[in-house]
Residue, then its C-alpha position, 0 to 999 in steps of 0.5 A: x842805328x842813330x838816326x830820328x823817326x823826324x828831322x825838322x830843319x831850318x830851310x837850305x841844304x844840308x849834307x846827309x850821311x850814313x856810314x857803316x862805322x867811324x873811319x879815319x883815314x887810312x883805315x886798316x881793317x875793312x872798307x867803309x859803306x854808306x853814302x852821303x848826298x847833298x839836300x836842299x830844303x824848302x819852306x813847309x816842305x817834307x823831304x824823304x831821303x833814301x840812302x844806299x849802301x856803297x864802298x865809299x873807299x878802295x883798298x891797296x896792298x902790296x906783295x914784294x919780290x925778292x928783287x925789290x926787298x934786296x933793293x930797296x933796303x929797310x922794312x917798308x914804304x911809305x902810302x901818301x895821300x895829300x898830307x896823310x902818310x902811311x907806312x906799309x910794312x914789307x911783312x904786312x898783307x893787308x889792305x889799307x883803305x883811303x877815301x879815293x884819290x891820288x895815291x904816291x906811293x915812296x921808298x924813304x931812306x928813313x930806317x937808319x940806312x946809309x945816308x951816302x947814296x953810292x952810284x949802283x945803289x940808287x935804293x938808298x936815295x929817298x924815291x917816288x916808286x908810282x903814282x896812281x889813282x885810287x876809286x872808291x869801290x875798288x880793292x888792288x894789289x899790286x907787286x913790286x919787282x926790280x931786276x937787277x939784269x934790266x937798264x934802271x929806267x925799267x928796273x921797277x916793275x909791277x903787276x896790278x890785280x884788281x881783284x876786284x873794281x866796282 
């Protein structure tokens, strides 16, 4: 709780947030609350701001069949985010919160695999799984299967939950 009974201010506009803890992005522990609005002060004036607490970021995590795991070899993907790159570990269950956006999320032969990439394993070669966007309010799983039996085109397959969206 660090905020002043009063606040005096220079007249023009100014960004106001409040935030439920410090958060860099990804996080991995818990979503962020606050919000943050834009103000503009006058001359002379007195201005009362009322914040609300609100998820500011979503949260994604992944489960992986059996299928996908025997395909695409290593011990994870990767989460991109414009510059920001996260690793997800096949092990882990746990959401990873970002601050919404487009989130790409890849398959990085980077784990000391072949390099070679043979005709009937395209899981050696570096690969875009999916793009999706991600709300702020929102808290998604999604599974990832690949079937060998299916033509490669729709090998891939998820199933999206969103447990829950507002």
């Amino acid at each position: 709780v660090n905020r002043p009974d009063l606040l005096y201010v220079k007249p023009g506009n100014y960004k106001v947030r409040v935030a439920s803890e410090e958060f860099k992005e990804p996080g991995k522990l818990r979503p962020l609350f606050g919000q943050e609005v834009t103000v503009k002060a006058k001359k002379d004036s007195t201005m009362y701001i009322s914040l609300l607490s609100k998820q500011m970021t979503g949260g994604i995590r992944f489960e992986f069949t059996s299928g996908f795991l025997s395909w695409f070899y290593g011990t994870g993907i990767y989460l991109n985010r414009d510059t920001l790159s996260f690793k997800y570990s096949y092990g882990s269950r746990e959401y990873v919160y970002f601050y919404p956006g487009t989130i790409t999320v890849k398959y990085k032969n980077k784990d000391g695999y072949p390099t070679y990439t043979p005709p009937d394993k395209p899981g050696y070669e570096d690969t875009v799984l999916f793009t999706r966007k991600l709300k702020a309010t929102e808290l998604v799983t999604i599974k990832l299967d690949y079937d060998l039996t299916k033509v490669p085109s729709t090998a891939l397959t998820m199933k999206i939950d969103t447990t829950r969206d507002r």
